[in-house]
N, CA and C atoms as a LAMMPS dump frame, in Angstrom:
ITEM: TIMESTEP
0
ITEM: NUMBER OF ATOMS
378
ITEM: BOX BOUNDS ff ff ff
-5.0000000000000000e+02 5.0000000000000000e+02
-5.0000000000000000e+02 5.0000000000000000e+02
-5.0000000000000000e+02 5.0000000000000000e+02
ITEM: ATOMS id mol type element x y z
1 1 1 N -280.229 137.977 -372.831
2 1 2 C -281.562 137.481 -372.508
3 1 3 C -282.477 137.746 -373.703
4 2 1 N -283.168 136.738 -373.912
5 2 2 C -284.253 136.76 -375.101
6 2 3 C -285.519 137.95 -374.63
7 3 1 N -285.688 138.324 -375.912
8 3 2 C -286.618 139.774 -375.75
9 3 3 C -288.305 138.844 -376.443
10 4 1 N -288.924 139.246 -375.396
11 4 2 C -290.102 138.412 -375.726
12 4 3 C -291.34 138.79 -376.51
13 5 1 N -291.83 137.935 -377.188
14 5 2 C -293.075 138.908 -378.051
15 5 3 C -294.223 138.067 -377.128
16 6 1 N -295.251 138.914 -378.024
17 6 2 C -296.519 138.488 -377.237
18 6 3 C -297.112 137.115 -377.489
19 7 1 N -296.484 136.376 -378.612
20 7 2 C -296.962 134.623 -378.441
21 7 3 C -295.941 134.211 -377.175
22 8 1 N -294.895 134.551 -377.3
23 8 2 C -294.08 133.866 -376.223
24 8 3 C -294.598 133.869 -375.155
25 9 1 N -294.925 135.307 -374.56
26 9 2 C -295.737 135.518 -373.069
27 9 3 C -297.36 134.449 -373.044
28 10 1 N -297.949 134.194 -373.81
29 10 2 C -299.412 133.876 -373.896
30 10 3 C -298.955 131.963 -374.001
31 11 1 N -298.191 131.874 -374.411
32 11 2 C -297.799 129.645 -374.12
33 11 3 C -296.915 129.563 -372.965
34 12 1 N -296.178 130.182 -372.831
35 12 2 C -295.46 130.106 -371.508
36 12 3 C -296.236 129.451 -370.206
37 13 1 N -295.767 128.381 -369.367
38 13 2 C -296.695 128.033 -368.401
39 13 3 C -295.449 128.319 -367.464
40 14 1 N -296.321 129.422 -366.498
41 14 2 C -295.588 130.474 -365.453
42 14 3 C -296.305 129.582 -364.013
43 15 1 N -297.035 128.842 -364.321
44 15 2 C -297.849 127.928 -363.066
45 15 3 C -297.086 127.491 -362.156
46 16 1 N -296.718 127.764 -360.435
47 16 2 C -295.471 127.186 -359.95
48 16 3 C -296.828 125.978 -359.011
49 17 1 N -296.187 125.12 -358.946
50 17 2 C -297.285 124.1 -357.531
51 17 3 C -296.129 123.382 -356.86
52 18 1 N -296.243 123.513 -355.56
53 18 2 C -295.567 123.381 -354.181
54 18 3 C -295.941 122.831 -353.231
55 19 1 N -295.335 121.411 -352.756
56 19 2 C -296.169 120.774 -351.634
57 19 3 C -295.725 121.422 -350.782
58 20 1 N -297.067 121.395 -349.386
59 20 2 C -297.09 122.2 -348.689
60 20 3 C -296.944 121.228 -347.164
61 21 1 N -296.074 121.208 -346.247
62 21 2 C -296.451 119.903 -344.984
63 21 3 C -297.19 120.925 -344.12
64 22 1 N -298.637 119.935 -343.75
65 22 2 C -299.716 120.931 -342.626
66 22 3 C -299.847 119.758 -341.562
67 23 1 N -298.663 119.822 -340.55
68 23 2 C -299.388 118.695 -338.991
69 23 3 C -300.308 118.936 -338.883
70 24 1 N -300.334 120.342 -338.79
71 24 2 C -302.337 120.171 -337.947
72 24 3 C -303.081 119.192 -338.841
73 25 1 N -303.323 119.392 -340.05
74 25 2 C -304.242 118.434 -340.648
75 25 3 C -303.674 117.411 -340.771
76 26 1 N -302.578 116.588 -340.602
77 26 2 C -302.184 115.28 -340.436
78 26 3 C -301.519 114.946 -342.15
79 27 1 N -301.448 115.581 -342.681
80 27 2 C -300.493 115.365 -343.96
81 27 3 C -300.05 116.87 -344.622
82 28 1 N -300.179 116.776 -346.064
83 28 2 C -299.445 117.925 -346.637
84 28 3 C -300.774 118.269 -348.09
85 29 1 N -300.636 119.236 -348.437
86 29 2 C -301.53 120.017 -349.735
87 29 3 C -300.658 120.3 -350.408
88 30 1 N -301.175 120.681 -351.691
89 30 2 C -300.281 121.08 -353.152
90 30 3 C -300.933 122.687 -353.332
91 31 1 N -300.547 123.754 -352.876
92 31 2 C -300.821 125.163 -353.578
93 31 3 C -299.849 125.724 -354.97
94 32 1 N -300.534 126.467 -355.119
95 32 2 C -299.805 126.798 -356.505
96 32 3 C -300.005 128.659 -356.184
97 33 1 N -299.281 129.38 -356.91
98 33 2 C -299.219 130.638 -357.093
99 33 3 C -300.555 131.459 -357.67
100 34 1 N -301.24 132.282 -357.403
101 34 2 C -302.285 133.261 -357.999
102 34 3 C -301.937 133.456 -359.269
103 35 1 N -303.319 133.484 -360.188
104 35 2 C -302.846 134.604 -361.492
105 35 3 C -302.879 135.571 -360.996
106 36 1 N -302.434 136.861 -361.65
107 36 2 C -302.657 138.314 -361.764
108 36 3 C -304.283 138.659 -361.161
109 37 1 N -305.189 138.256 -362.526
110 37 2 C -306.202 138.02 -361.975
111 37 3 C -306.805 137.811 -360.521
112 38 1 N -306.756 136.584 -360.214
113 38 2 C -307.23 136.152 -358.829
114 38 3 C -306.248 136.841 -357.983
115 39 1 N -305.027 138.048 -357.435
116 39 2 C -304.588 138.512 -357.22
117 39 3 C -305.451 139.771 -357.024
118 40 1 N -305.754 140.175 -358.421
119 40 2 C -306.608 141.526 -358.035
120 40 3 C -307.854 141.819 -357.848
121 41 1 N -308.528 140.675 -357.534
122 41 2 C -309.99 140.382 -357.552
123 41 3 C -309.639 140.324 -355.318
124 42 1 N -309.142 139.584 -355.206
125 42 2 C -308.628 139.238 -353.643
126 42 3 C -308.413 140.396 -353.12
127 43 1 N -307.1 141.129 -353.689
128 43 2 C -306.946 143.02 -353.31
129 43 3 C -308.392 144.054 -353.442
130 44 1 N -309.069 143.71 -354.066
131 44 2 C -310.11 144.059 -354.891
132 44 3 C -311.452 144.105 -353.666
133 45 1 N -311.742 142.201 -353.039
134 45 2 C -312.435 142.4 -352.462
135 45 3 C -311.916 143.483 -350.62
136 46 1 N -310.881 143.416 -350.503
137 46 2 C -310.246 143.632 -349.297
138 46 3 C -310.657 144.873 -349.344
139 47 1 N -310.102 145.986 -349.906
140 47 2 C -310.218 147.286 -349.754
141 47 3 C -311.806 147.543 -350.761
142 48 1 N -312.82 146.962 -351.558
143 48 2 C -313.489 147.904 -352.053
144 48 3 C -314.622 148.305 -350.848
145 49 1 N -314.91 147.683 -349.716
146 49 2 C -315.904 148.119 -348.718
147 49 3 C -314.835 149.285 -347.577
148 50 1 N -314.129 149.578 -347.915
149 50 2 C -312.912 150.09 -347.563
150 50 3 C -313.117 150.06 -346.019
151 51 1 N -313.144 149.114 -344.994
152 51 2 C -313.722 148.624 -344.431
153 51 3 C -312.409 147.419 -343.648
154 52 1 N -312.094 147.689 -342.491
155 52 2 C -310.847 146.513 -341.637
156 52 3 C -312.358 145.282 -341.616
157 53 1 N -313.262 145.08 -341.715
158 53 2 C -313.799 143.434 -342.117
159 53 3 C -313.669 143.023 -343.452
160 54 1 N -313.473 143.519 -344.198
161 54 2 C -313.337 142.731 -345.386
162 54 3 C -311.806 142.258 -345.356
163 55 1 N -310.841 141.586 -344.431
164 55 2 C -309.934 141.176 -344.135
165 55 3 C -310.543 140.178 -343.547
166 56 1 N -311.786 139.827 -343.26
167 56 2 C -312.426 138.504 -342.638
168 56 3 C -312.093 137.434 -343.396
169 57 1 N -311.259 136.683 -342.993
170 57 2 C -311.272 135.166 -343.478
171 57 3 C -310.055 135.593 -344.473
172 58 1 N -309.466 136.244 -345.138
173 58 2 C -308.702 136.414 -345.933
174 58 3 C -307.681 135.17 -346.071
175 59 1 N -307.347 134.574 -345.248
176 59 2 C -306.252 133.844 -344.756
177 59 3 C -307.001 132.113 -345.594
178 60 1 N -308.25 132.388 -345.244
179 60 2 C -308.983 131.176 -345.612
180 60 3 C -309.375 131.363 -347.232
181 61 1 N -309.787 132.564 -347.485
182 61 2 C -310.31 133.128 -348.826
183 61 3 C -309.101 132.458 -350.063
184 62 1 N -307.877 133.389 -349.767
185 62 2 C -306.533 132.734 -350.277
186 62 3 C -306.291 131.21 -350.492
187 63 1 N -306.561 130.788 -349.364
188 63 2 C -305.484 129.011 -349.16
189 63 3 C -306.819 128.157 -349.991
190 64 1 N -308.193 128.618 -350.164
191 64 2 C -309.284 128.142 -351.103
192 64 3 C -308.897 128.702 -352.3
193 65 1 N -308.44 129.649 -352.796
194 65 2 C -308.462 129.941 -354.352
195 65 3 C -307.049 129.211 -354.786
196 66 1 N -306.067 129.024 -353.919
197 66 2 C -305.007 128.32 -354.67
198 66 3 C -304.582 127.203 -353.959
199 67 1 N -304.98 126.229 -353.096
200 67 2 C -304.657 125.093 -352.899
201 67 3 C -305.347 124.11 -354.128
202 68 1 N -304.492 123.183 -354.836
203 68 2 C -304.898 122.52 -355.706
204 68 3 C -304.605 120.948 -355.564
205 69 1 N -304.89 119.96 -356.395
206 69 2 C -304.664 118.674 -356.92
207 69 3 C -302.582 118.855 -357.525
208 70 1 N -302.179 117.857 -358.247
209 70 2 C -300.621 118.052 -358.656
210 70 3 C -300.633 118.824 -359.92
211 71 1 N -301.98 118.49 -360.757
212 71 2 C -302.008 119.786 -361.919
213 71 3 C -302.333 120.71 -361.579
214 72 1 N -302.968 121.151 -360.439
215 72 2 C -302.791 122.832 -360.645
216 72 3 C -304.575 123.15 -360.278
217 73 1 N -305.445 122.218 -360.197
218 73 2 C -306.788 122.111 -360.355
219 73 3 C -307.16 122.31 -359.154
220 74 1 N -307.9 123.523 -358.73
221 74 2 C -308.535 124.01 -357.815
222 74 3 C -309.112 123.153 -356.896
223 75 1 N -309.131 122.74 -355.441
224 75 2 C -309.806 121.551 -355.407
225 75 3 C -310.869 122.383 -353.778
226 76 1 N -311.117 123.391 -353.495
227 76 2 C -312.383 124.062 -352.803
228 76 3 C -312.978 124.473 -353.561
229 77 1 N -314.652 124.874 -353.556
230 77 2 C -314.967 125.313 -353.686
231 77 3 C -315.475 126.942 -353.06
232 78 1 N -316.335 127.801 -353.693
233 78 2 C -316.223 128.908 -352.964
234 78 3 C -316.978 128.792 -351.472
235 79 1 N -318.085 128.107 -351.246
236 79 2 C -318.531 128.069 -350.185
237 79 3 C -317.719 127.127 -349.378
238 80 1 N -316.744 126.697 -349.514
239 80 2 C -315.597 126.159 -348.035
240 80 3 C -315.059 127.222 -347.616
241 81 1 N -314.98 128.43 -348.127
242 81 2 C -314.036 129.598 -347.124
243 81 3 C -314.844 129.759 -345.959
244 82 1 N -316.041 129.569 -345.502
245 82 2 C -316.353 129.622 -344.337
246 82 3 C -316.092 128.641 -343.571
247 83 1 N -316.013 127.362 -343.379
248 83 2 C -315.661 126.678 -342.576
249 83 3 C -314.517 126.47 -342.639
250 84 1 N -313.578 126.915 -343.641
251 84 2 C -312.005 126.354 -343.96
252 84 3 C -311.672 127.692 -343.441
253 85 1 N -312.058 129.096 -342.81
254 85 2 C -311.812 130.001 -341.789
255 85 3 C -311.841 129.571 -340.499
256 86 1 N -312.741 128.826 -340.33
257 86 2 C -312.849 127.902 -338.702
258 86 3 C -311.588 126.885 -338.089
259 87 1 N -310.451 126.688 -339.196
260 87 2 C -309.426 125.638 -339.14
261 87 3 C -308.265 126.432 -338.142
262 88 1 N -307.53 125.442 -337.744
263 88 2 C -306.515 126.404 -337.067
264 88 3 C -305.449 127.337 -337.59
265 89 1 N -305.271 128.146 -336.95
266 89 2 C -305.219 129.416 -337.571
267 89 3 C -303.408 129.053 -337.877
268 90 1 N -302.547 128.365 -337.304
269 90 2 C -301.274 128.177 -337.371
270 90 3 C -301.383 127.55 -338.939
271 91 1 N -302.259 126.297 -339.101
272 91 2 C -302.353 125.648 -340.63
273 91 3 C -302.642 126.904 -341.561
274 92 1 N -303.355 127.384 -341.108
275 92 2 C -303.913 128.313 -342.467
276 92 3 C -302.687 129.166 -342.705
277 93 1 N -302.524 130.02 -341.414
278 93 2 C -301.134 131.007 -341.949
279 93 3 C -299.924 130.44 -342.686
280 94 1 N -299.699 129.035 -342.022
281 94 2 C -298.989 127.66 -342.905
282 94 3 C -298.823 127.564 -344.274
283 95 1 N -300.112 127.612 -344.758
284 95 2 C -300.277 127.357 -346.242
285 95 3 C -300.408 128.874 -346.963
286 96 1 N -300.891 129.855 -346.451
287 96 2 C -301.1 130.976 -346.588
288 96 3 C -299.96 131.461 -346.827
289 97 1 N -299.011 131.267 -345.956
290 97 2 C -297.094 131.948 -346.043
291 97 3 C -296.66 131.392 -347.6
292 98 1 N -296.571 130.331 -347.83
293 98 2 C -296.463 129.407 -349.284
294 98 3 C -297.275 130.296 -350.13
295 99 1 N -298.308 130.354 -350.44
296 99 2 C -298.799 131.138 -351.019
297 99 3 C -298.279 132.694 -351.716
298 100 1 N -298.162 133.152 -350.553
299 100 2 C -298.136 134.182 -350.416
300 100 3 C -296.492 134.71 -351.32
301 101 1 N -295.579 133.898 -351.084
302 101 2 C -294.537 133.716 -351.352
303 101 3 C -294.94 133.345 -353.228
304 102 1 N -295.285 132.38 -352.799
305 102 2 C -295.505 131.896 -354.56
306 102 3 C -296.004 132.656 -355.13
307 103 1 N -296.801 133.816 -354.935
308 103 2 C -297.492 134.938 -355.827
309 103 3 C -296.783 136.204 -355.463
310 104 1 N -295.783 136.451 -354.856
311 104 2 C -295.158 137.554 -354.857
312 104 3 C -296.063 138.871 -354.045
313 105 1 N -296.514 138.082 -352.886
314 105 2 C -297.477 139.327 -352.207
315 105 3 C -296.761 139.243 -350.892
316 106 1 N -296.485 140.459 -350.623
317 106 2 C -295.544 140.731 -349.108
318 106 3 C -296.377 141.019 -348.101
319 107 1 N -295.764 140.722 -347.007
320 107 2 C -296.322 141.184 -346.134
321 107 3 C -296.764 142.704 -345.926
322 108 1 N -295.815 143.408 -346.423
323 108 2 C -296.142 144.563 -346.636
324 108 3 C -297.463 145.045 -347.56
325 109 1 N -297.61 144.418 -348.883
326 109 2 C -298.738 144.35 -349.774
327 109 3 C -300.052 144.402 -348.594
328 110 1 N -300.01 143.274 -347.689
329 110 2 C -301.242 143.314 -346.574
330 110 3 C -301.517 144.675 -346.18
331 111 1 N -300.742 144.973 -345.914
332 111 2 C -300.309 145.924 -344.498
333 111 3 C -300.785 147.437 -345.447
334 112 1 N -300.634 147.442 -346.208
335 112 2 C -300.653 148.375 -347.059
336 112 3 C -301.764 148.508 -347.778
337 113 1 N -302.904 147.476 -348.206
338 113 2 C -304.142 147.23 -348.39
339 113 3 C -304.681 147.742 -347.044
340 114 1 N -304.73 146.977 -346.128
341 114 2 C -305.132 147.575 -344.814
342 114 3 C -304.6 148.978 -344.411
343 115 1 N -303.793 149.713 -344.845
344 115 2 C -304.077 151.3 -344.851
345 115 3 C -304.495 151.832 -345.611
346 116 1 N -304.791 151.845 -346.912
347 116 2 C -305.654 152.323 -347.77
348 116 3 C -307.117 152.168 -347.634
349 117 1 N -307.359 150.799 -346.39
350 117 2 C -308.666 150.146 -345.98
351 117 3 C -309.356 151.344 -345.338
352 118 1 N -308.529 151.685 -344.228
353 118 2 C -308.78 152.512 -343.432
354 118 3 C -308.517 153.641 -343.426
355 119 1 N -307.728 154.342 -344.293
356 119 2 C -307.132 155.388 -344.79
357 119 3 C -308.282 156.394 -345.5
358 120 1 N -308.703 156.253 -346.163
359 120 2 C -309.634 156.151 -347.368
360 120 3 C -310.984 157.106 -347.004
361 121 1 N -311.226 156.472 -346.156
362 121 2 C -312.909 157.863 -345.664
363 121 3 C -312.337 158.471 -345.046
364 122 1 N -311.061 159.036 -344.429
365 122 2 C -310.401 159.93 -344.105
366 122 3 C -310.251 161.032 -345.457
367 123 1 N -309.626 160.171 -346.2
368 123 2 C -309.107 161.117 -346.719
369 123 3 C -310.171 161.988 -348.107
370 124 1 N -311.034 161.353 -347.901
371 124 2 C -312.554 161.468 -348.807
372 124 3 C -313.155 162.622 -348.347
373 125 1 N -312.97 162.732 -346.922
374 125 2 C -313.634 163.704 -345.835
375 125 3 C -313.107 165.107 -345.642
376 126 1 N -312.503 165.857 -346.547
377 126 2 C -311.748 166.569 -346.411
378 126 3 C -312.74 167.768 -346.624
């Protein structure tokens, strides 16, 4: 296996996009995988109010930062996560599972944000 330098890593297009089929909404979406970035900004908002509501909408927060067009082009903006939280919840987890998969975040990753959520002024309180 080729040993990589740092131009190799920086042109590389690591971008995966995946049609997605959603009945509820009557056709299918194109998501694509998180950067790193938008990965730790998402983990970021979840646990920094360390707080089980900042898991509000998460499901919607996600399927808005990486559902895209066939290049890869963001196509919500930030103020649709509130009403694109109002959608049915089977579609969202739908596109959300794809996601979730495509960026390498487990279920466990959740689960595990959400104990550190709640974990946390416990263990502050000592």
């Amino acid at each position: 296996m080729k040993t990589l330098n740092r131009d190799d890593i920086k042109v590389v297009q690591d971008k995966k996009i995946v049609v997605v089929e959603v009945p509820e909404w009557g056709g299918q979406v194109f998501v694509r995988n998180l950067t790193g970035k938008e990965r730790d900004a998402l983990e970021g908002r979840a646990i920094n109010g360390l707080d089980a509501n900042n898991f509000q909408n998460i499901r919607a927060s996600m399927v808005s930062q990486a559902t895209c067009d066939e290049a890869g082009n963001q196509v919500f903006l930030p103020e649709d996560v509130e009403w694109l939280g109002g959608k049915s919840a089977i579609a969202l987890d739908r596109v959300f599972s794809q996601i979730q998969k495509l960026s390498g975040l487990r279920k466990e990753d959740i689960e595990e944000l959400k104990g550190n959520s709640v974990a946390a002024p416990s263990s502050a309180s000592g």
